[in-house]
C-alpha positions as CSV (number, residue, x, y, z in Angstrom):
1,X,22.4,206.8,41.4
2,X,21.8,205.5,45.2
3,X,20.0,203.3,43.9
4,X,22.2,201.5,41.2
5,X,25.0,201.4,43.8
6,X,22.3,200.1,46.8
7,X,21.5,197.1,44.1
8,X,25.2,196.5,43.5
9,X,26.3,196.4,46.8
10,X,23.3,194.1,47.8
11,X,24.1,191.5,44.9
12,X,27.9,191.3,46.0
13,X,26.9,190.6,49.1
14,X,24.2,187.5,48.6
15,X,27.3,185.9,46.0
16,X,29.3,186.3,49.0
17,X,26.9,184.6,51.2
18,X,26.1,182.0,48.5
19,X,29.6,181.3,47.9
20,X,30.3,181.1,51.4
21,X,27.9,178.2,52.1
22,X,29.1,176.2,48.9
23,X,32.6,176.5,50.5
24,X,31.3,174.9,54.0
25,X,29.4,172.3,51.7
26,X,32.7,171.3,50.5
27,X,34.0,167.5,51.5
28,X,37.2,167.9,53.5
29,X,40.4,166.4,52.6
30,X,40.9,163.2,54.6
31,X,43.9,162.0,56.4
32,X,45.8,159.6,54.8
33,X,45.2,156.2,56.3
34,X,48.7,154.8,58.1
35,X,48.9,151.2,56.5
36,X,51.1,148.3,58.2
37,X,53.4,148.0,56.2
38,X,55.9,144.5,56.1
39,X,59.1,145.1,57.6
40,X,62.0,143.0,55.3
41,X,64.4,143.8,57.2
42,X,64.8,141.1,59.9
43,X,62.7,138.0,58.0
44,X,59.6,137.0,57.1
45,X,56.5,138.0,59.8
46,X,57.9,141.4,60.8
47,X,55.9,144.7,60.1
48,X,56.6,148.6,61.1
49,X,54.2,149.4,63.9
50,X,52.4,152.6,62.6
51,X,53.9,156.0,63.1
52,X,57.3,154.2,64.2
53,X,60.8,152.8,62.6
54,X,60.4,149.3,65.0
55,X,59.3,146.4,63.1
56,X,57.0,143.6,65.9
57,X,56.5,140.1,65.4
58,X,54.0,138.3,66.6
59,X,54.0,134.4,67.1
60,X,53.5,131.3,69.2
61,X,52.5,127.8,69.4
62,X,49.4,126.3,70.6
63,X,50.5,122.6,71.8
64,X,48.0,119.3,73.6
65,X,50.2,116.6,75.2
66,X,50.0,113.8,76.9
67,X,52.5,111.9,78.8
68,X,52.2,107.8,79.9
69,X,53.5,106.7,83.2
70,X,54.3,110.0,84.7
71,X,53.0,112.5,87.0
72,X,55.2,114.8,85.3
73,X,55.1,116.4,82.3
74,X,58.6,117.0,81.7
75,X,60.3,113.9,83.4
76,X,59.9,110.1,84.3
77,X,58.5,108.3,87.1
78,X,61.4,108.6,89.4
79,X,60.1,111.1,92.1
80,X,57.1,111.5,94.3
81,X,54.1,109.9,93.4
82,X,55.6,108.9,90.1
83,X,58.4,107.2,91.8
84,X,55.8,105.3,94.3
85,X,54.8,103.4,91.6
86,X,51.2,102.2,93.5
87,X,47.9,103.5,93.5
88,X,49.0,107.6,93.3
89,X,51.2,107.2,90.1
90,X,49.4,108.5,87.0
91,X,48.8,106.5,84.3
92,X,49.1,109.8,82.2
93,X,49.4,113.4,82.7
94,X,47.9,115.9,80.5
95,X,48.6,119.3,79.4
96,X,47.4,121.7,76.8
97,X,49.7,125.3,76.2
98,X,49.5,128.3,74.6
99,X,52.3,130.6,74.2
100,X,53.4,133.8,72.8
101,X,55.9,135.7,71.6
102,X,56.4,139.4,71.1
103,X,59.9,140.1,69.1
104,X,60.8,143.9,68.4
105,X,63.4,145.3,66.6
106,X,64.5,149.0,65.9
107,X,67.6,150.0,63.8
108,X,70.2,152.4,65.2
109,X,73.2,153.6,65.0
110,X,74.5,151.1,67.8
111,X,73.0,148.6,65.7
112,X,69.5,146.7,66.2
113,X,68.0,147.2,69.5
114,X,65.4,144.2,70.4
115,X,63.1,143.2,72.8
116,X,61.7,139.5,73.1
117,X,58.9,138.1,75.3
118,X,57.5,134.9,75.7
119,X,54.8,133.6,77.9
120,X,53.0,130.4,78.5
121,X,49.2,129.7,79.8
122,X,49.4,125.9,80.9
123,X,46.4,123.7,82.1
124,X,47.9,120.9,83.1
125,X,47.3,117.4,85.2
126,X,48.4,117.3,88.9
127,X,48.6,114.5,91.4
128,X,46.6,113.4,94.6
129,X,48.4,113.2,97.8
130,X,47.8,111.3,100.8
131,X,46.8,112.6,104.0
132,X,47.8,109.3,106.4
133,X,43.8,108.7,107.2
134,X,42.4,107.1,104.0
135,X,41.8,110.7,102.2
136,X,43.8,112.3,99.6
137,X,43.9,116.0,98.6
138,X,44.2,116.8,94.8
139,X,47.3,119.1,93.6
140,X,48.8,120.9,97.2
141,X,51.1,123.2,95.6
142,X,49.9,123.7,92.3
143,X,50.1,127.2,91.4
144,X,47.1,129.3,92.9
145,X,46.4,126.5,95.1
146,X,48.1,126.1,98.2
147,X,45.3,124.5,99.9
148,X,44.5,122.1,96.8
149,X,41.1,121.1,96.2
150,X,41.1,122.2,92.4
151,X,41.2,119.4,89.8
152,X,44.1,120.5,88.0
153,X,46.5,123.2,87.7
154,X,46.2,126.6,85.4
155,X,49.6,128.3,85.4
156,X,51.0,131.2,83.7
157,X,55.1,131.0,83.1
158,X,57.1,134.2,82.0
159,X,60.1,132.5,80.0
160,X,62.1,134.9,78.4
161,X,61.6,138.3,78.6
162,X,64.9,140.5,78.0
163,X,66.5,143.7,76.1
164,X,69.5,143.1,73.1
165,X,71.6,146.2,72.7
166,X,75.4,146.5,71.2
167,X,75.8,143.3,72.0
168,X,74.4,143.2,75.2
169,X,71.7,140.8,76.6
170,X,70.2,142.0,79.8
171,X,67.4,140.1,81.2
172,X,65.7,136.9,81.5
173,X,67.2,134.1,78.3
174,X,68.6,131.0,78.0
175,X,71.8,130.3,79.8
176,X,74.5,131.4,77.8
177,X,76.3,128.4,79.1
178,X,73.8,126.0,77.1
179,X,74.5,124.5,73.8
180,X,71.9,126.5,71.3
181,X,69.3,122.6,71.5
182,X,69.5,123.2,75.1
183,X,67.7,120.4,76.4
184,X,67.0,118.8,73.3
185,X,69.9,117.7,70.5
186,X,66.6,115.5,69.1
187,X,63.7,115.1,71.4
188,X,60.8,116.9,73.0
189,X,61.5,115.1,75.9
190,X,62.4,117.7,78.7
191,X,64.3,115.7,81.2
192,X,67.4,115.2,79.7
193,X,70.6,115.0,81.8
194,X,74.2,115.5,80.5
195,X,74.0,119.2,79.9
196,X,72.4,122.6,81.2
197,X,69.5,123.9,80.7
198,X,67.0,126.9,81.6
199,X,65.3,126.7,78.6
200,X,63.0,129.2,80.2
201,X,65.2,131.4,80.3
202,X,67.2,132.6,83.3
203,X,68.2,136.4,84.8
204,X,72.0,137.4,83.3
205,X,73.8,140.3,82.2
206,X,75.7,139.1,79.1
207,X,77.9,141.1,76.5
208,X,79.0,139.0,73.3
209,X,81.9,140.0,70.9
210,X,81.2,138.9,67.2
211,X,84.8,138.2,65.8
212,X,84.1,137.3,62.2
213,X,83.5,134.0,60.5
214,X,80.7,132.6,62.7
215,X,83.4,133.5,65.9
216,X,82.1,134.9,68.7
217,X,83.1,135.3,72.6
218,X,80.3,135.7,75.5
219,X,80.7,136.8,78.7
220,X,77.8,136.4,81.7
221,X,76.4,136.6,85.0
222,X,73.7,135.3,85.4
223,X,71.7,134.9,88.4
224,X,71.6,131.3,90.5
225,X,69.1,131.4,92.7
226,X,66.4,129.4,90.9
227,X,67.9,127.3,88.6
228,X,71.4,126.3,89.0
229,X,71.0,126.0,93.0
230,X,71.0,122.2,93.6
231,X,71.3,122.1,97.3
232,X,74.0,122.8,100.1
233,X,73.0,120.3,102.3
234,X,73.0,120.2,106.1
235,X,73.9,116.9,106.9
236,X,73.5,117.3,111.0
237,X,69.7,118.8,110.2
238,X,68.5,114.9,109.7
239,X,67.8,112.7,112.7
240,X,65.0,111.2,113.2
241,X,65.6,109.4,116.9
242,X,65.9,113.2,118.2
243,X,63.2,114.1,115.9
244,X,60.8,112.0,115.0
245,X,58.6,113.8,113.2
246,X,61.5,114.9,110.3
247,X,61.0,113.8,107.2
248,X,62.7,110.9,106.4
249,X,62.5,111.7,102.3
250,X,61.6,114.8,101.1
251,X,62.5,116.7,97.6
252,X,66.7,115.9,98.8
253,X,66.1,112.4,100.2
254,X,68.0,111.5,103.7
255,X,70.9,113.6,102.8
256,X,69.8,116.5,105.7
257,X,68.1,119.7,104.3
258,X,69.7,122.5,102.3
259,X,70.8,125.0,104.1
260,X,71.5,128.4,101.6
261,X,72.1,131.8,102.8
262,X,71.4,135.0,100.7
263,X,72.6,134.5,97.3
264,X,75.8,137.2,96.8
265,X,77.5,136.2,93.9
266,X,75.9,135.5,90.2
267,X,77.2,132.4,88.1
268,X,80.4,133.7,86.2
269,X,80.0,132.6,82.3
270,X,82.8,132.3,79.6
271,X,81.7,130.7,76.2
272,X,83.2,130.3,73.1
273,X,81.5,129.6,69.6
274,X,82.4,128.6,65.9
275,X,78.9,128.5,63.8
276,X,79.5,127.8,60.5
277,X,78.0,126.4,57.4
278,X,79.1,122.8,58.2
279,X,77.6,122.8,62.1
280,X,78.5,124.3,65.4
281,X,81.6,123.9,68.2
282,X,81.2,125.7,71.5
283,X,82.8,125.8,74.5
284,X,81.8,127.2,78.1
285,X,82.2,127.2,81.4
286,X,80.8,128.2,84.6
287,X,82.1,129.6,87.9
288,X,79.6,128.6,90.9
289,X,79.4,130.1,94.4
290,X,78.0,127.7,97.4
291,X,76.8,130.2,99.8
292,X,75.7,128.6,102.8
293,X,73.5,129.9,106.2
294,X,74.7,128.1,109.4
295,X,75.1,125.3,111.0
296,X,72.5,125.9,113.4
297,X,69.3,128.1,113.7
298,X,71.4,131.2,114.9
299,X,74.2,133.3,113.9
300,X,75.9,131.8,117.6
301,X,76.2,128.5,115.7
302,X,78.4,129.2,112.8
303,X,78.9,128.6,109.2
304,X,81.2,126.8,107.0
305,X,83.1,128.9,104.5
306,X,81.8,129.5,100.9
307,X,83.1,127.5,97.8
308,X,83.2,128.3,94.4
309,X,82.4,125.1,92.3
310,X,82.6,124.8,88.6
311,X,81.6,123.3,85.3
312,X,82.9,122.8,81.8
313,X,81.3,121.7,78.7
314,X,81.8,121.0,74.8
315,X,79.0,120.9,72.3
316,X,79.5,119.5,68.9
317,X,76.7,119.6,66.2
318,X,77.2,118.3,62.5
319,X,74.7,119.4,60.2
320,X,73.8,117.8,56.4
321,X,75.3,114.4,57.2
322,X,76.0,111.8,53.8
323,X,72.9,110.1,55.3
324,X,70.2,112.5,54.1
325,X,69.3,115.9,53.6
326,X,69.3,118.2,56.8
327,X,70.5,115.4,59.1
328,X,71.7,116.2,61.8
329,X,74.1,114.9,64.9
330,X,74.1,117.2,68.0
331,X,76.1,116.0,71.0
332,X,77.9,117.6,74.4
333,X,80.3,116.5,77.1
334,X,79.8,118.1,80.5
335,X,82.0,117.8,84.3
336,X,81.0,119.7,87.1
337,X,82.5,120.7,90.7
338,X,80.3,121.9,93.1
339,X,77.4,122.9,90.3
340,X,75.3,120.1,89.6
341,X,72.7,121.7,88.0
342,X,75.1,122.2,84.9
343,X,74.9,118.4,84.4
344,X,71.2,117.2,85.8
345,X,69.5,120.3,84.6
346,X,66.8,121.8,86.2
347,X,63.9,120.3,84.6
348,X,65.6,116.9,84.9
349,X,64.0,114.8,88.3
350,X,67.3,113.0,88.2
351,X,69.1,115.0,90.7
352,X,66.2,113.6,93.6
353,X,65.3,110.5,92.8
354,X,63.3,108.2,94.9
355,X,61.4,105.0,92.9
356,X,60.3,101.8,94.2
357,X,60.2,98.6,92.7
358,X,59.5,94.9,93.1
359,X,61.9,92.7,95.1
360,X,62.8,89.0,95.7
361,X,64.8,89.9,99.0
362,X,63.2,87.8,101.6
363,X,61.8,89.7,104.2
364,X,61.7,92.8,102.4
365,X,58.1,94.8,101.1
366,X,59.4,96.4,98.4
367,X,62.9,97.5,96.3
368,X,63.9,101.3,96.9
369,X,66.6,103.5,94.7
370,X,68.3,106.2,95.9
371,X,69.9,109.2,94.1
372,X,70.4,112.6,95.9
373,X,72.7,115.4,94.0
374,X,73.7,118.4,95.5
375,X,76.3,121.0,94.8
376,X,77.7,120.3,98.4
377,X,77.1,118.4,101.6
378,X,78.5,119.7,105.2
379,X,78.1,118.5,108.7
380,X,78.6,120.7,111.9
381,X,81.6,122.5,112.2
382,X,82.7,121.0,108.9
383,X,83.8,122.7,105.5
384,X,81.5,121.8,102.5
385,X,82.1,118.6,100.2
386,X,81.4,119.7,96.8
387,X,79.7,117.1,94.3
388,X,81.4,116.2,91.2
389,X,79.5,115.0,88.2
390,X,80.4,114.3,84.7
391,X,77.8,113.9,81.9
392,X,77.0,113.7,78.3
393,X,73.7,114.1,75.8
394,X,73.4,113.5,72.2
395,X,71.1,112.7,69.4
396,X,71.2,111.6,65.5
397,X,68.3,112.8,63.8
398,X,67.2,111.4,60.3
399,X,64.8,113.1,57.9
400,X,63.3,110.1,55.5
401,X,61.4,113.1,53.5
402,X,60.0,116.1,54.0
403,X,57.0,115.1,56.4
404,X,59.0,112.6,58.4
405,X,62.0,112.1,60.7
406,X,63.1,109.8,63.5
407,X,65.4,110.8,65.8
408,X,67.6,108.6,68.3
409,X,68.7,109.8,71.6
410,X,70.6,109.2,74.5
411,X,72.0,110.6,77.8
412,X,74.5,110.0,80.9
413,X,75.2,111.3,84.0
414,X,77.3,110.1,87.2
415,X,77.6,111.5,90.3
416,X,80.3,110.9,92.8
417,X,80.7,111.9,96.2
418,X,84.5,112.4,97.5
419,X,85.7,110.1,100.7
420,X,84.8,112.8,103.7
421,X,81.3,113.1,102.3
422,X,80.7,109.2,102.4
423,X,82.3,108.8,105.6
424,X,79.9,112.1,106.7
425,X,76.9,109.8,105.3
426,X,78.3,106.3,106.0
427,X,79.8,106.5,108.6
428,X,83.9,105.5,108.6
429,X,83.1,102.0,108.3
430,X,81.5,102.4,104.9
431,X,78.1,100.4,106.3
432,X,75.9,103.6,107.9
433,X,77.3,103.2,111.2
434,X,78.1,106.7,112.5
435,X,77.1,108.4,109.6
436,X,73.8,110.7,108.9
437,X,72.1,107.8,106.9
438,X,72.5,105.0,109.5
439,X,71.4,107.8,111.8
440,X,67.8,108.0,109.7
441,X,67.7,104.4,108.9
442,X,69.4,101.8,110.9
443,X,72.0,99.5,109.5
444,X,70.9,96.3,109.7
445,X,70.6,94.7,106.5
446,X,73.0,97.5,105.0
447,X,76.2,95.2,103.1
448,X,76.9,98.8,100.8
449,X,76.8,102.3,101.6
450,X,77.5,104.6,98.9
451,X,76.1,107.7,97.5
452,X,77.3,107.7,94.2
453,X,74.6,106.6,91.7
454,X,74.4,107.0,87.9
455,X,71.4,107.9,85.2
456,X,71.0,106.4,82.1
457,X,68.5,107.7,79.1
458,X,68.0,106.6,75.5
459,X,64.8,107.0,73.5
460,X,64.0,107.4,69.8
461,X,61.2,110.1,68.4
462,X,58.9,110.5,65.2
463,X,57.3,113.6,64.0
464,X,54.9,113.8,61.3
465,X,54.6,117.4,59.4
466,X,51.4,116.8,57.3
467,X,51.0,120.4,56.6
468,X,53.5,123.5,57.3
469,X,53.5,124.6,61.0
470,X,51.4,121.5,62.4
471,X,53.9,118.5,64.0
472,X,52.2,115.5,65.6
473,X,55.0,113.9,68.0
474,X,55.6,110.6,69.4
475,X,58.9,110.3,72.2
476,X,59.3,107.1,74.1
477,X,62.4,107.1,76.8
478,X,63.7,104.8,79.0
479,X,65.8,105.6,82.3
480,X,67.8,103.7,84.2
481,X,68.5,104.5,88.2
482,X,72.2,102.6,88.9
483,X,72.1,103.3,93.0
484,X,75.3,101.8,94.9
485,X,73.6,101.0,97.7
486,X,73.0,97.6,98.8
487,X,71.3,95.6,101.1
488,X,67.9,96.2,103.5
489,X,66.9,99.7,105.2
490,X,64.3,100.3,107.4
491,X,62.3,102.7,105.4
492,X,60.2,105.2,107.7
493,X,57.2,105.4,105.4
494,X,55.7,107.9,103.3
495,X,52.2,108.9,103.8
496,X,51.8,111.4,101.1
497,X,52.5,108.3,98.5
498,X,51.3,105.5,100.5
499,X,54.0,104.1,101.6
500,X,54.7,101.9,104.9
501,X,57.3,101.8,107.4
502,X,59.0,98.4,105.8
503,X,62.0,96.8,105.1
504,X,63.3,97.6,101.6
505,X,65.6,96.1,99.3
506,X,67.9,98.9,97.9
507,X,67.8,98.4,94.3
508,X,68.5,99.7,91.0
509,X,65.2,101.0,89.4
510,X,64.1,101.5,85.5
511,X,61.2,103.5,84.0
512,X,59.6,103.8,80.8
513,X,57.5,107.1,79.7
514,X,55.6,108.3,76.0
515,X,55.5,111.6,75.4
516,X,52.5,112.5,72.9
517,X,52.2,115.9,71.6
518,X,50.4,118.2,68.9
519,X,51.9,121.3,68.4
520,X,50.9,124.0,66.0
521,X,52.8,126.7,65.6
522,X,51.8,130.3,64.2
């Protein structure tokens, strides 16, 4: 009997063991894989980023341009080396870009929260500058290269980067003042005047009520220091028979040096919008505040008082025109008070302009235009002048089929200085006797001293689609410098563009500029 139940026991136990090691030689279950899946939600390109209720987008552009007669890639020849027009103008300027977006969006009970980032990588052509000895140094001040030396300039730019919440934009984004083509109603080409800008997007605080029907209300502040600050300048800060070794032109011209304190107020935005099937109508405005340091280099020399200036502007865009399919007309109206930048936008060289020319003026080396825009000027112990300026931008664009269009375009801007702030520069004669410019200059030769100048733009563009996403570009612009000054000055020279002390003519000035660009977007 022992032995029946020893043999029993001992064969439950080796199916025990056997079973035991068929169970570990079992495959596991495997964790089922998390696919992306396509988000449908917020259009095409969005997906769900695994284990989460946001849907990402990813996108970009990859873009190789080229721009004639320039050492700019976003303006004309009307500044700098550009504006020399000798030996240190470019005959082109080249940049390739890549840039990249990151969109995300997650649905709540507030509504959509979203996120957007875009950044650029730039390699782009600089410009030689002269050293006064017969040497030149390549791009001083290119980015990551304040001792130049490098043969061209590698930049990274973070352009928008900001958070959308309940109607709330908080971060770096377009100006909420700009019409929605911001600098361009039918071009590529960047410096436009006749409307603001900061495409790439500037710091605000904004909160927009949606009202129904394409009607919506935004409110902003948004912050000036970079972009919308065109200069409170110091008009006692120039003179070069006390100081010689001041620059007679630099990035503001002989209008003194700006003179800002610590910025304390943002720029205060109201804009209206209808967007509707049949186009777009928006209104806005902008309050400005002109902050300025003193008069002097210490506290013990005072300061004038701050002013608020201001701008206004309408935007207008018809869409589906009787003249083709998707035609479009965009155009905008802009006045400004003591905030320039709202008018000759920031990526516009318009609002410093220097240019030389030819002349017939006997006695003279070369021709010379003037235009200098700040928001104000002052003079020691004086209140600030603000600048006024009114402007307009538009375009007609025209799509022959489905691979072409050709767009014409057009822009205006003119700046006016009121009577103490040409009598502060000219002197109370009206000739630069007495005032900060006959200081710099001299007057002999002078028959006109005025500040006031105006800009004129008009240019025409093609684009060629072959395939979806890939655009080839052609943008050719001409500019027109209308100065008021007339007459001779004694120009100080320039050794950074090569330029002698002479006697120039003052003189209106025109240039011409083709933008070239492949772009394709992903």
């Amino acid at each position: 009997m022992k032995m029946v139940k020893s043999l029993i026991l001992g064969s439950a136990a080796a199916l025990v063991a056997v079973g035991g090691a068929q169970a570990a030689d079992l495959p596991v279950k495997a964790k089922a894989v998390e696919y992306v899946k396509v988000c449908s939600l917020y259009g095409p390109g969005f997906y769900y980023i695994p284990g989460t209720d946001t849907c990402i987008k990813l996108s970009g552009y990859l873009r190789a341009e080229v721009v004639a007669n320039s050492n700019s890639d976003y303006s004309g020849p009307f500044t700098g080396a550009g504006g020399a027009q000798n030996r240190f103008t470019n005959g082109y300027t080249w940049r390739s870009r890549e840039d990249f977006d990151i969109d995300t969006r997650t649905a709540t009970e507030y509504g959509v929260v979203r996120t957007y980032f875009d950044a650029t990588f730039s390699w782009t052509t600089d410009s030689y500058t002269g050293n006064g000895n017969g040497s030149t140094t390549y791009a001083i001040g290119a980015p990551g290269n304040a001792s130049g030396g490098n043969v061209a300039g590698g930049s990274l730019g973070v352009y928008l980067a900001f958070i959308q919440f309940a109607g709330f934009t908080m971060g770096k984004a377009v100006s909420q003042f700009s019409a929605p083509w911001v600098n361009y109603p039918g071009n590529n080409f960047d410096g436009l005047v006749g409307g603001g800008g900061t495409v790439t997007g500037v710091n605000q605080f904004s909160y927009t009520a949606q009202f129904g029907n394409g009607v919506s209300l935004t409110l902003s502040a948004q912050d000036q220091t970079q972009y919308t600050q065109a200069g409170v300048n110091n008009l006692g800060n120039l003179n070069l028979l006390a100081n010689p070794g001041a620059p007679a032109f630099g990035s503001l011209g002989p209008y003194g040096a700006s003179d800002y304190a610590g910025t304390i107020a943002p720029d205060l935005i109201a804009m209206l919008r209808v967007d509707q099937a049949w186009g777009l109508f928006q209104a806005s405005f902008a309050a400005h505040d002109n902050h300025v340091a003193y008069y002097g280099g210490t506290e013990l020399s005072g300061h004038p008082d701050d002013k608020w200036g201001w701008a206004g502007a309408l935007a207008l865009s018809i869409k589906n025109i009787p003249t083709g399919p998707g035609d479009t007309i965009n155009i905008q109206g802009v006045y400004t008070n003591g905030a320039t930048r709202y008018n000759l936008q920031d990526l516009t060289q318009a609002g410093a302009t220097q240019m030389f020319g030819s002349t017939g003026v006997a006695g003279a080396y070369q021709s010379l235009g003037i235009g200098v825009a700040p928001d104000s000027v002052f003079v020691t112990g004086g209140d600030q002048q603000l600048v006024s300026t009114w402007g307009m931008r538009g375009a007609y664009v025209h799509n022959w089929n489905p691979y072409w269009n050709t767009s014409i375009y057009g822009a205006y801007a003119a700046i006016t200085y009121n009577s103490t702030a040409k009598t502060f520069i000219c002197g109370p004669a009206g000739n630069g006797v007495g005032g900060t410019f006959g200081i710099a200059f001299g007057t002999a030769g002078l028959t006109s001293c005025n500040p006031d100048y105006n800009i004129a733009q008009i240019g025409t563009q093609t684009q060629w689609t072959p395939v979806k996403n890939l655009t080839f570009t052609a943008d050719l612009i001409y500019q027109h410098l209308d100065q008021k000054y007339a007459g001779t000055i004694a120009f100080p020279g320039s050794a950074g563009i090569g330029k002698p002390a002479q006697v120039y003519e003052l003189k209106d000035q025109n240039g011409v500029s083709l933008l070239l660009r492949a772009q394709r977007n992903w």
